[in-house]
C-alpha atoms as one frame of an Amber mdcrd trajectory, in Angstrom:
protein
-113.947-103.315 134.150-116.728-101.144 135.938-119.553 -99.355 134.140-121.209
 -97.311 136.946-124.166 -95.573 136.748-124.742 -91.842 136.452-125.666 -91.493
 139.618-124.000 -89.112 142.675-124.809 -92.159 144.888-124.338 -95.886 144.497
-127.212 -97.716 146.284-129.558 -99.920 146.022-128.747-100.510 142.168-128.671
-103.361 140.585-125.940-105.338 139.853-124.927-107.369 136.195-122.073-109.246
 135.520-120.304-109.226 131.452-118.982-112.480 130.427-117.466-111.372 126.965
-116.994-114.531 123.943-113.834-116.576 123.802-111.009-113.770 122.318-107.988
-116.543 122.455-106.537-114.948 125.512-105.925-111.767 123.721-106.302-108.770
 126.445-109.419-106.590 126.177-111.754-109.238 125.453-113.999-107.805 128.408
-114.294-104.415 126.135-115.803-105.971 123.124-119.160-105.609 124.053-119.234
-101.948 125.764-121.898-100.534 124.002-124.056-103.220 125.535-121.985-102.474
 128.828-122.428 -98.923 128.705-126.027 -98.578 127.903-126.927-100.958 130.729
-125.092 -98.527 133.205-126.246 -95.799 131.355-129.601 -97.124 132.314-128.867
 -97.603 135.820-127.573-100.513 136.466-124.004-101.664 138.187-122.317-103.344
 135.528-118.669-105.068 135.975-117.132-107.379 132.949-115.001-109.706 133.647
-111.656-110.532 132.099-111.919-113.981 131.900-108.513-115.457 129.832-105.316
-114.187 130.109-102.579-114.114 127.937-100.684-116.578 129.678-103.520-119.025
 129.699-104.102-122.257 127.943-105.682-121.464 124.550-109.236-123.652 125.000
-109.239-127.056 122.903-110.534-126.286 119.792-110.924-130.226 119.280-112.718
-132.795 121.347-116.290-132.908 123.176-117.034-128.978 123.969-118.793-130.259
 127.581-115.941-132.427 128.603-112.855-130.489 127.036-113.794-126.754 127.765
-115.334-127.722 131.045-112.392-126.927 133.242-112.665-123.193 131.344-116.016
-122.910 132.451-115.518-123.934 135.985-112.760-121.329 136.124-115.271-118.999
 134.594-118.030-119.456 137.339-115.145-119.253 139.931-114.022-115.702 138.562
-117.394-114.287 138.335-118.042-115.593 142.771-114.715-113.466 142.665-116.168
-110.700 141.003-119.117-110.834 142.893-116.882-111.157 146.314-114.860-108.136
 145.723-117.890-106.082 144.439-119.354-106.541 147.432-116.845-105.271 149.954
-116.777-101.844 147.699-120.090-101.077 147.018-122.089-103.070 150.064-124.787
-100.588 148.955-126.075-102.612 145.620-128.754-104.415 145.162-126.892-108.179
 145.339-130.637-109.783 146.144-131.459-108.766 141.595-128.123-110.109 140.663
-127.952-110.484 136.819-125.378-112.417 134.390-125.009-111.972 130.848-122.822
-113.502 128.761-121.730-114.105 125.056-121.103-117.415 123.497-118.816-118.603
 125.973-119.003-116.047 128.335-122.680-117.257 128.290-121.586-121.173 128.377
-120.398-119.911 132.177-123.107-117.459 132.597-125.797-120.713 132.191-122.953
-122.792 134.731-122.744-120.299 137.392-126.065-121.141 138.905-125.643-124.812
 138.777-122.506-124.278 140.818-123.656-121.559 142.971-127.270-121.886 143.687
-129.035-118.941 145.296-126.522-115.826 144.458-128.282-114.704 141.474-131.939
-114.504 140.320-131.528-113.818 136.195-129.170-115.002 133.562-129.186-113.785
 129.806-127.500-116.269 127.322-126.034-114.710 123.833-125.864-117.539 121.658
-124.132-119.944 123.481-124.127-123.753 122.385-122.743-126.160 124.606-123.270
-125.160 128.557-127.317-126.750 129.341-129.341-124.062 131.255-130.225-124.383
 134.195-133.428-126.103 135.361-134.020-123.977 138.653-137.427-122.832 139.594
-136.242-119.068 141.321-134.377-118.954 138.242-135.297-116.380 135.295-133.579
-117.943 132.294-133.488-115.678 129.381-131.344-117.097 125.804-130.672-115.972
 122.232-129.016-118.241 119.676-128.053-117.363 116.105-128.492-120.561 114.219
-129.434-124.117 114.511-127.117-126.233 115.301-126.787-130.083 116.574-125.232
-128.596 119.934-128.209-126.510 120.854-130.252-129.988 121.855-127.737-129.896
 124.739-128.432-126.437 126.245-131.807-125.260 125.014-134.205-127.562 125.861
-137.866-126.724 126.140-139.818-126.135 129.194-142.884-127.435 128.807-144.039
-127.114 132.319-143.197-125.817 135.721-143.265-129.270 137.097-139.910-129.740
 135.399-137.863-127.710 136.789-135.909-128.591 140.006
């Protein structure tokens, strides 16, 4: 779904991409978070979220090691937001795709934090909404941004501390 700015022209904005929580492949799931949608567009920015389950889709294991079982949910994640990204850009070749930013809930921001780790280079922010289990990524060009609600023994896997510039790749 597009959010578009209130503009008369679409150039030269910027561009974020919505990865919406896990909604067990019920439809919709990139609509939960449209007041967060809609303000950024009403803002000025570009803003597309992505459907990322269908109803037809394997439910995600609720059981097992998150990094190893959901993986393959991820990977399909970061695959359909190159789509997105793709298809944006033969419609509106006018946006700003140098300021690309993701955002993503939960698991929408376990493949938010993936993306650049499988696609180096296409984006230059991402903003993580309390996910657990994806790390972030350790790239210098980077802006990592991340909120988490609680504590929790998962969060030693994806929030690590920076504790100097000399760490990151």
């Amino acid at each position: 779904m597009l959010y578009l700015p209130n503009t008369t022209k679409i150039r030269k904005q910027k561009l974020v991409i919505f990865s919406h929580g896990y909604y067990q492949n019920m439809p919709g799931g990139n609509k939960q978070a449209s007041y967060l949608t809609e303000n950024l567009a009403s803002h000025g920015y570009f803003v597309a979220s992505v459907q990322h389950e269908l109803q037809t889709d394997d439910l995600i294991p609720a059981t097992g090691i998150p990094q190893v079982v959901r993986r393959p949910f991820w990977d399909r994640g970061a695959d359909n937001i190159l789509f997105v990204i793709n298809e944006i850009k033969k419609s509106y070749p006018d946006l700003d795709f140098k300021n690309i930013t993701l955002i993503g809930h939960s698991n929408g921001g376990d493949m938010t934090a993936l993306f650049p780790q499988k696609y180096p280079g296409i984006i230059s922010k991402i903003i993580t909404l309390d996910n657990k289990r994806m790390a972030l990524p350790r790239i210098k060009s980077l802006k990592v941004y991340y909120s988490v609600q609680a504590i929790s023994p998962q969060m030693k896997v994806c929030c690590h501390r920076r504790k100097s510039k000399t760490n990151l790749r």
